[in-house]
C-alpha positions in Angstrom: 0.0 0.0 0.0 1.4 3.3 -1.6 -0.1 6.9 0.1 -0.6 8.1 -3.4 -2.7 4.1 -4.2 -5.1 4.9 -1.3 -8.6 5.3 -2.4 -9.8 8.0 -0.6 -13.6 8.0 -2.6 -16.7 7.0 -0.5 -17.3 3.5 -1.3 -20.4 2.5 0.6 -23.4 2.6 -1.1 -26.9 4.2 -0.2 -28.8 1.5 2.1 -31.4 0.4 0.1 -34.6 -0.4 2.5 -37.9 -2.0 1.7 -36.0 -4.9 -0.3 -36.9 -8.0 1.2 -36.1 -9.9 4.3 -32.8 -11.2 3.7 -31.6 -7.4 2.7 -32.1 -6.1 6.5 -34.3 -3.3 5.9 -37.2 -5.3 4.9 -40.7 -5.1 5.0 -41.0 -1.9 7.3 -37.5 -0.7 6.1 -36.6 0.8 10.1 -39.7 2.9 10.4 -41.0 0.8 13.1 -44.7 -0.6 12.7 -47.9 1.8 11.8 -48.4 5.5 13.3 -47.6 9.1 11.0 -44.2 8.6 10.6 -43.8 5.3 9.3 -46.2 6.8 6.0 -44.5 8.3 3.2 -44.9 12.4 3.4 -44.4 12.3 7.4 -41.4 14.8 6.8 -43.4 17.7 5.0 -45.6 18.0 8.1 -45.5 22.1 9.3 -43.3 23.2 12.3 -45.0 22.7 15.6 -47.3 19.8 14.6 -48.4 18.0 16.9 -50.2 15.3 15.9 -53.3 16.8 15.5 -54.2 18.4 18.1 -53.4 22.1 18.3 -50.0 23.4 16.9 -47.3 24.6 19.8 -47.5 28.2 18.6 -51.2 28.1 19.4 -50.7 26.1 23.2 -48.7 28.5 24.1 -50.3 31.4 26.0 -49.2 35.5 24.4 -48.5 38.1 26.5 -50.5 41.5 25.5 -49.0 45.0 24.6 -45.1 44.6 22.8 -41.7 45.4 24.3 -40.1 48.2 22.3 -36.8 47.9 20.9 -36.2 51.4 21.4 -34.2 53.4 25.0 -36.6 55.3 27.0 -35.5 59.4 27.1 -34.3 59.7 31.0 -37.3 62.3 32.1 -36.1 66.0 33.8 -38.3 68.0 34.8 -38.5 71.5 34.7 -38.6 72.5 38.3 -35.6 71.1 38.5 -33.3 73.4 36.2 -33.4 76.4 38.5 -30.4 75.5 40.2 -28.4 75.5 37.1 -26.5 78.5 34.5 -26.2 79.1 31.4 -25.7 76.4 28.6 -27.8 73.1 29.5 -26.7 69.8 27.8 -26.3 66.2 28.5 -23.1 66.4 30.4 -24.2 69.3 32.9 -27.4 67.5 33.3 -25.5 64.4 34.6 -22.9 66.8 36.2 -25.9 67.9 38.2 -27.3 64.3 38.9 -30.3 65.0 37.0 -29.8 62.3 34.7 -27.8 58.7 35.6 -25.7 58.4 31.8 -25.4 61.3 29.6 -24.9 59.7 26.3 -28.6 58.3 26.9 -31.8 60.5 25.5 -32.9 63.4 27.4 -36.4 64.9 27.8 -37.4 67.9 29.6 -40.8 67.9 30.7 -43.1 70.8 32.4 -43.4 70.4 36.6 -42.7 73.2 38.2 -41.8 77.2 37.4 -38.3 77.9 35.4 -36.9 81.0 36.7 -33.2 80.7 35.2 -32.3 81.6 32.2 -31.1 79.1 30.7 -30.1 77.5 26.7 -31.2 74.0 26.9 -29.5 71.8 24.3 -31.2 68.3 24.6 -33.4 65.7 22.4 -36.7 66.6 23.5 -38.9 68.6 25.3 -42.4 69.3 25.6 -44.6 72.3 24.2 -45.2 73.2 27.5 -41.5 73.4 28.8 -40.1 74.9 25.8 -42.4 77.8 26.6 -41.8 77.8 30.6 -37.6 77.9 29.3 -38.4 80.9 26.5 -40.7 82.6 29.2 -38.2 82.7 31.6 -35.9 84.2 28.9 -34.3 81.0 27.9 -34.0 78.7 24.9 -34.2 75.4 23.7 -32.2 73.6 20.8 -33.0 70.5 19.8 -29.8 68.5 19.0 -28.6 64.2 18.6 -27.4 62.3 21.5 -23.7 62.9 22.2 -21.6 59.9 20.5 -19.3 58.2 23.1 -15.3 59.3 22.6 -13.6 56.1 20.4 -10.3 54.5 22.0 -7.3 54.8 20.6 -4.1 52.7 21.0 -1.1 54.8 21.8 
């Protein structure tokens, strides 16, 4: 025997079932004896049959409403921007402990009286806090959530 004389090829043949006794797959050919799968077509049956009774995806109880894929905006509220100056973003906000992460989204919403004036540059706000901010001689910007800083290797 030569490694370049070795016959590598597959050299077993399909079994051949359903031929007779003396073959070894006769008669029921290893399907066992009666029942769905020992018919022809038992493999094109849909996922989740079960044998006729009701299908898995309909035995199993749903859960109502959908979860969204989308982060919630961290809520601040309005009362709560007296206490700080000048130019409001993200950072300040989480500076302040107003918001727990300040690359998250931020929305300002109307509880209590604004009496700084203050430039709030956040994602959102509502009609009614934009115009307690502008009436206490402030403004609002609406901009995009900060991007984190990348790493670099040094």
């Amino acid at each position: 025997m030569k490694y370049n004389e070795l016959n590598v090829a597959k050299t077993q043949s399909r079994k051949r079932v359903g031929r007779g006794i003396s073959a070894g797959q006769g008669k029921t050919a290893g399907r066992g004896t009666k029942g769905q799968k020992a018919r022809t077509g038992h493999s094109k049956l849909p996922a989740g049959f079960m044998g006729g009774q009701r299908a898995i995806m309909q035995a199993i109880p749903k859960l109502k409403g959908f979860k969204s894929i989308h982060d919630k905006a961290q809520i601040v509220y309005t009362g709560n921007l007296n206490e700080l100056k000048g130019k409001v973003d993200n950072f300040v906000l989480a500076d302040a402990q107003l918001i727990a992460n300040p690359y998250a989204k931020v929305k300002i919403i109307s509880n209590g009286d604004v009496t700084a004036k203050i430039d709030i540059e956040t994602q959102f706000a509502s009609k009614t806090a934009i115009e307690a901010i502008k009436k206490a001689g402030g403004s609002f910007k609406k901009v995009a959530v900060p991007a984190r800083a990348k790493k670099t290797e040094e």
